[in-house]
C-alpha angles and dihedrals in degrees: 000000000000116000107244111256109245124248144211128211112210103165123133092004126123115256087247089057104040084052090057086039095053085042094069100037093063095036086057091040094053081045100060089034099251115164095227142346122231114232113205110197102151130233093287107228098108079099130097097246078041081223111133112245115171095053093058102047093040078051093055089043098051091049091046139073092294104042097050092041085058091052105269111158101173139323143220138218091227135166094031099320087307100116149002132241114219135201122217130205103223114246110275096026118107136239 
């Protein structure tokens, strides 16, 4: 039997916050060798200007310094645009 991936839930939270928040959950999930790390941020239009605004800052996050240096190897807009799915580098392999 598979081991379930591991998840993050990122709704309702500030874009400072969700970052910390993401931080640890793929620090934790390279941790324990898991493969990737779903990353639920939700469409994005529970907002006034109903524009999302966290995915695509936790996107350009993930893609960019941070997010590498914390073992991102891809991602993936996955379940309608709601979440990512992220792949991980496994602690010790390099880039």
């Amino acid at each position: 039997m598979p081991t379930p991936q591991p998840s993050v839930d990122l709704h309702g939270l500030r874009p400072d916050a969700a970052l910390r928040r993401l931080a640890q959950a793929l620090h934790t999930a390279r941790l324990q060798g898991a493969a990737g790390l779903l990353v639920i941020t939700g469409k994005g239009l529970g907002n006034r200007a109903q524009k999302p605004v966290l995915r695509g800052q936790v996107e350009d996050w993930l893609r960019g310094p941070e997010g590498k240096a914390l073992g991102v190897r891809g991602l993936d807009r996955a379940r309608s645009g709601g979440a990512l799915e992220v792949h991980l580098r496994l602690p010790g392999a390099r880039p």
